[in-house]
N, C-alpha and C positions, 0 to 999 in steps of 0.2 A: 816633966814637961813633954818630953818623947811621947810618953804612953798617951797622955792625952790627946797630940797630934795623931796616934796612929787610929786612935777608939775614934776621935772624932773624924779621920778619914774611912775608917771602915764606914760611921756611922753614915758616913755620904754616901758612900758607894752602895751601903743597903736600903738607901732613900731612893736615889738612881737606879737601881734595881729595880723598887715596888713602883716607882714612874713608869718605868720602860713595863714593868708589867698590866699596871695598868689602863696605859694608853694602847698596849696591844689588846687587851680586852676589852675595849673600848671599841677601836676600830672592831673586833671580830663581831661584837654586838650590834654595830654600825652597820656595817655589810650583810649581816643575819636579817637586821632588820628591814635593809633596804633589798635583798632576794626576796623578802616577805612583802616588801610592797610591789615590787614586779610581777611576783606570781599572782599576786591579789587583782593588779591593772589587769595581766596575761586573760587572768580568768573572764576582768570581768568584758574584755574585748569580746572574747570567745561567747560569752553571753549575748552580746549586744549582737553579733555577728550570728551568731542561731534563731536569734530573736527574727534580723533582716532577711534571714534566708527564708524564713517559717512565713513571713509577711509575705516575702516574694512568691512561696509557694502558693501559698493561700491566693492571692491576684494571681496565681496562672489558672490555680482550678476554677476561681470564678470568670478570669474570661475565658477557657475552655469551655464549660457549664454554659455562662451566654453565646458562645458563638455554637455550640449543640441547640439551643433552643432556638434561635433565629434558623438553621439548618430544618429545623423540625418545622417550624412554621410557616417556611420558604416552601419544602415538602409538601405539607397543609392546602397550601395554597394553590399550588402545581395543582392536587389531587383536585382540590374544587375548580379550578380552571377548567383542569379537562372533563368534569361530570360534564361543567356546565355548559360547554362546547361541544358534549357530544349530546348534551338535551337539544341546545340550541340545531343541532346540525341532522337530529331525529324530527324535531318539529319542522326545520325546511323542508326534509324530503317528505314528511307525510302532508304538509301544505301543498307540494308539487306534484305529490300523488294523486291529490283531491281537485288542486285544477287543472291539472293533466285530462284525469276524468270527467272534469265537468268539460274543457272544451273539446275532449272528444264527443262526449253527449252533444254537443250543440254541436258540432260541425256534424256529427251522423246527421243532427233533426236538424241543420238547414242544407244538408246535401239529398235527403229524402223531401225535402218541400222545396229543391230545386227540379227533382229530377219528376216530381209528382207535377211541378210547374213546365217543366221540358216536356213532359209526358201529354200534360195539355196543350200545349202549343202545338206538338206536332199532331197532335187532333184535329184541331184548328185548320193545319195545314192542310192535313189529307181532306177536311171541306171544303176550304178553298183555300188557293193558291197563297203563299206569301206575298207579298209586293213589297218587302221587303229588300226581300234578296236582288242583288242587281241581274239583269237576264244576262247570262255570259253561254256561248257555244259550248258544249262538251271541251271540245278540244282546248278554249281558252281555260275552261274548271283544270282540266288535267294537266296544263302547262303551268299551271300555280300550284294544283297542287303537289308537283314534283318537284318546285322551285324550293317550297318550303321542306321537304321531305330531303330534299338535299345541304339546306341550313341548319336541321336536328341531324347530319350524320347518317340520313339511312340510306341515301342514293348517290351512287356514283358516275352515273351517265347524266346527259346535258338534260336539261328540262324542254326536250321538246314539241310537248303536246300529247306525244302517243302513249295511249294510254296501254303499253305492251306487257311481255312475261316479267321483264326486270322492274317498272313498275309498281305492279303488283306482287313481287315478294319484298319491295323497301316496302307497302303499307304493312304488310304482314309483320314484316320486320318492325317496324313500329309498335303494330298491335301490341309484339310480345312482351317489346320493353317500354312502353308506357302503359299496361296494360287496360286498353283498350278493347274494342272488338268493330271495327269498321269493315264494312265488305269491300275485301281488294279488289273484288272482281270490276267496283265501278271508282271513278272518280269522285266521290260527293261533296258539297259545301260542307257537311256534318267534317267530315274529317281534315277539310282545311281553316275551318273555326280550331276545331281543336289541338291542331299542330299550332297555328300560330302563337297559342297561351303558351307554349313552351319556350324559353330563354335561350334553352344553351343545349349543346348536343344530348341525344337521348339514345339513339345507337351508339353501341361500343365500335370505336376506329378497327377494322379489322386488314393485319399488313400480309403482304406476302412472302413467302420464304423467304429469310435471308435480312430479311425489315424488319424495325421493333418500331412500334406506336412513341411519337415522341409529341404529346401536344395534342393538335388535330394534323398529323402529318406521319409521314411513314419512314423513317431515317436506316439506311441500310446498316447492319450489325460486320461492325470490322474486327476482326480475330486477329490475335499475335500473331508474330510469322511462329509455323510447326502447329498453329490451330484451325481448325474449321467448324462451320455452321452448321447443326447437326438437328436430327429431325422436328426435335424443341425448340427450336431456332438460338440455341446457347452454343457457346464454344466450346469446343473441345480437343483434346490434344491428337493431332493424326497417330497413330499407332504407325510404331517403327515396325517394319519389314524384317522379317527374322531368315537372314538366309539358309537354304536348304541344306539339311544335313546330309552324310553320304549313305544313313539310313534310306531316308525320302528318295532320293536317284535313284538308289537303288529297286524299290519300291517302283518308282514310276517307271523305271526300266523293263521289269518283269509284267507291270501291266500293258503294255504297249509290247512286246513281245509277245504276251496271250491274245490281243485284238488281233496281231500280224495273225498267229496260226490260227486263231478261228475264225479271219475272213476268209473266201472260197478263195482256192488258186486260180489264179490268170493268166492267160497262157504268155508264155515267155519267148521273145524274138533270140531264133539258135543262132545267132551272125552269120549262117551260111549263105553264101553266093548259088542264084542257078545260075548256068548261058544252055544260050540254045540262037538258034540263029537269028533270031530278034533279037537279041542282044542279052545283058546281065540283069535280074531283079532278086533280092532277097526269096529267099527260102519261107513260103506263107505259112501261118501260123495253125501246127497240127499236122504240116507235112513235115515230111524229112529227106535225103539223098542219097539214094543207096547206087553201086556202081553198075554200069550197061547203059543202056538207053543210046538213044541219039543224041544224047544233050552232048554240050560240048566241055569237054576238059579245064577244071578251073586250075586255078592256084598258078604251079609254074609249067602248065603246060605239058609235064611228065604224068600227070596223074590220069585215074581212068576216065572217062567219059561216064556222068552220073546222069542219075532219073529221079524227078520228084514222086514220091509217093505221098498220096493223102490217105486220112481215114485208118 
């Protein structure tokens, strides 16, 4: 009965045993299995995740790619813009060039079928008289037409009839700068019709030292203090004074020293006293006092009685 109890506890304990074995080969098959399904998800993550990247790639090249071709056609476009702006800006100027020329043509041919017109009129004239023109004195032509000569800037004195030197170099004046050719020698209508077509000054304002042209007026030109107005009528800095060295003294010493000895000598007053019974007068110049004479005793009365000698 023993032995049976112990065969049948062995026989447990070696059931309990092949359990315990394998339930742990169980679990280790379990846990095999399930690293095998992690690594299989792991994987197929990692796939689906190279898949995303590869797509993401792929959309950066293509919008790369499109924003280079919009760049290109942007480009394109520029380049045709500016062809076509500088076609566009070739054909103004040679439009401008053509009637530039054409109304210079016309204005030469209607200033030649003016002056062809002017040119018979004053035919006309030299027949007979205009009766046009109103009759005005000499003196009243040349009191206008100085009035006006002085409205274009070329006269500065009053308009008062005479028809003088200053005058006659404002017409000149004129002449130059509206190029003209009127005789200043006279007043004439000719040259107060043609002054009055002018607007606005036609000699240049001319100032005097020290003035600059501001407008139609002559405004005097102020310098910093240590600047002055200089032959340009521009400022400029006065140059500082360099005191003399004892080089230079000496120098000017020696030449004023050579003027002394090579002017002639001049005779020299010797301080001496004559007497004589007229009374005392300096010793004249080129005599001297030697001792004798009548003269009378100078100094303290002890000395000899002296005599002027000249010569």
């Amino acid at each position: 009965m023993n032995r049976i109890a112990v065969e049948d506890t062995r026989a447990a304990a070696a059931d309990k045993a092949r359990r315990a074995e394998d339930e742990k080969a169980r679990l280790v098959a379990e846990r095999a299995q399930k690293a095998e399904q992690d690594k299989a998800a792991a994987a197929a993550r990692a796939a689906e995740d190279a898949k995303l990247a590869a797509e993401k790639a792929n959309r950066a090249e293509a919008a790369k790619a499109a924003a280079a071709e919009q760049r290109r056609k942007e480009a394109e476009g520029a380049v045709a813009k500016a062809l076509a702006e500088k076609q566009a800006a070739e054909k103004a100027l040679a439009d401008r060039i053509t009637n530039d020329k054409a109304a210079a043509e016309l204005a030469a041919r209607q200033a030649a079928e003016k002056k062809a017109e002017v040119e018979g009129e004053q035919k006309v004239a030299a027949v007979a008289p205009a009766s046009s023109q109103p009759s005005r004195s000499p003196q009243e032509t040349a009191k206008l037409l100085q009035s006006e000569l002085r409205r274009v800037g070329c006269l500065a004195t009053a308009a008062d009839g005479d028809w003088n030197a200053s005058s006659q170099r404002s017409l000149i004046l004129f002449n130059k700068h509206a190029g003209t050719k009127f005789d200043a020698k006279l007043a004439s209508f000719d040259a107060l019709d043609a002054i009055k077509t002018k607007p606005g000054r036609v000699c240049p304002l001319v100032c005097d030292r020290g003035f600059r042209a501001d407008g139609d007026q002559c405004s005097r030109i102020t310098c910093r203090a240590g600047s002055r107005v200089n032959d340009d009528n521009e400022c400029e800095k006065v140059p500082d004074r360099k005191p003399a060295t004892a080089r230079e003294d000496s120098k000017k010493r020696d030449e004023q020293r050579k003027q002394v000895e090579s002017a002639p000598a001049k005779p020299q007053a010797t301080g001496q006293m004559f007497c004589n019974g007229a009374g005392c007068r300096p010793v004249r110049s080129g005599c001297k006092l030697v001792p004798g004479g009548s003269g009378l005793a100078s100094g303290d009365g002890r000395s000899k009685a002296m005599m002027e000698i000249c010569g």
